[in-house]
C-alpha positions as CSV (number, residue, x, y, z in Angstrom):
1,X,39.5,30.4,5.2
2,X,40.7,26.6,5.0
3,X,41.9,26.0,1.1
4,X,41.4,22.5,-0.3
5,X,44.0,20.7,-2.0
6,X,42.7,17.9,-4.0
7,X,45.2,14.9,-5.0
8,X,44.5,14.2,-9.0
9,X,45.4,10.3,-9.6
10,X,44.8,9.5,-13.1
11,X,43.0,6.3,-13.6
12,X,45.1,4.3,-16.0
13,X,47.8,4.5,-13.2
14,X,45.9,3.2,-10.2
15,X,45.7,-0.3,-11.5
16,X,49.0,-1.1,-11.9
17,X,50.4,1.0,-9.0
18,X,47.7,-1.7,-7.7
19,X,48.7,-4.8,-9.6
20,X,52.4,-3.8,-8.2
21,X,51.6,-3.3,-4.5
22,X,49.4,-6.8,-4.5
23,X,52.1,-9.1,-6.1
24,X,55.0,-7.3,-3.9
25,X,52.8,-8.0,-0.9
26,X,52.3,-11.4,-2.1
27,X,55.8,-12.7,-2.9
28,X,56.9,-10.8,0.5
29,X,54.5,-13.3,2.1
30,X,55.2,-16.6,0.9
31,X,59.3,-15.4,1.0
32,X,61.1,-18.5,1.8
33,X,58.0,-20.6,2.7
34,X,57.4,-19.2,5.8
35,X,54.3,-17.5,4.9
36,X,53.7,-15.0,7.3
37,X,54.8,-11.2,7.2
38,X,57.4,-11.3,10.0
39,X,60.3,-8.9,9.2
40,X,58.2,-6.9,6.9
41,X,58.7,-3.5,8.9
42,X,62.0,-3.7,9.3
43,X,64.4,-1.0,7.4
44,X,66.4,-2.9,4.6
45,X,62.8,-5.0,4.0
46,X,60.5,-2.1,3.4
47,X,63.5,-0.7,1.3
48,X,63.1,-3.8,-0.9
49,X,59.2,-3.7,-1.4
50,X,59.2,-0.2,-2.4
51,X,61.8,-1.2,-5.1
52,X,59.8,-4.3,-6.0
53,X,56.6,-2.2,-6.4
54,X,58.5,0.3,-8.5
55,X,60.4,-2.0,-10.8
56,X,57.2,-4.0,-11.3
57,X,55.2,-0.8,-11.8
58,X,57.9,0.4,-14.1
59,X,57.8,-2.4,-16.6
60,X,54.0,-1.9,-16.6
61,X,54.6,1.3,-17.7
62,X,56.4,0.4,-20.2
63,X,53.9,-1.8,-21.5
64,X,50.9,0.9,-21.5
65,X,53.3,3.1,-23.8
66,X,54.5,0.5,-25.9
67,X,50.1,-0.5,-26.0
68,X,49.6,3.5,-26.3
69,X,51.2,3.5,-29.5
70,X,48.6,1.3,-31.1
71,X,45.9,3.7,-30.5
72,X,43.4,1.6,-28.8
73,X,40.1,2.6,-26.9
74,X,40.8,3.0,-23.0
75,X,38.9,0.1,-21.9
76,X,40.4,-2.4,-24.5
77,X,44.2,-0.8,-23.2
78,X,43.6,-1.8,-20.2
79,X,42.2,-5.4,-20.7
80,X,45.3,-5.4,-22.9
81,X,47.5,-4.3,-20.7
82,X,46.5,-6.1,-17.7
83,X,46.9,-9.6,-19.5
84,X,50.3,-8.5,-21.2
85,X,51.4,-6.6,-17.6
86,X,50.6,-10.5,-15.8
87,X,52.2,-12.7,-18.4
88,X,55.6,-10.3,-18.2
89,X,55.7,-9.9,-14.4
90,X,55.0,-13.4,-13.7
91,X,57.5,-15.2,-16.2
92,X,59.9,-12.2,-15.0
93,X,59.4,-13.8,-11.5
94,X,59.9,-17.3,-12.5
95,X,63.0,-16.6,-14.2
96,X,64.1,-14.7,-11.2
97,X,63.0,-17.2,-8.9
98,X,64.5,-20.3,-10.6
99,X,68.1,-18.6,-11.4
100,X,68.4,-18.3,-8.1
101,X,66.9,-21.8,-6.7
């Protein structure tokens, strides 16, 4: 008899596990303007992207608690968060990008 072994993912994760993964892949991408995804497989690179996904996912996490706290409906936390999550990462980016410009 075969058992099956379900994953659970809670659903206020996936988004910005997602959110994470796209603007990783993106910035990856347009990586000192050659816009392609050469080099992307190799060791030290892949290395990177997981970190990038995980910082990035990280300080979204941190945002859903801090959002948490204010006892809001589920859909309305994660409007919330989404639109807090973007303004954060992408100013984060931008200061990131332009110390080092």
């Amino acid at each position: 008899m075969m058992k099956s072994i379900m994953l659970r993912i809670k659903p206020e994760l996936v988004f910005p596990l997602l959110i994470s993964v796209i603007l990783t892949l993106y910035f990856f991408y347009i990586d000192e303007g050659k816009y392609n995804f050469a080099g992307i497989s190799e060791f030290d690179n892949l290395f990177f992207l997981g970190f990038y996904v995980l910082l990035f996912f990280g300080i979204q996490k941190l945002i859903l608690i801090g959002l948490g706290s204010l006892r809001l409906t589920m859909n309305i936390s994660l409007l919330l968060q989404s639109i807090v999550s973007a303004i954060v990462l992408i100013t984060l980016l931008f200061a990131f990008f332009i110390s080092f410009s």
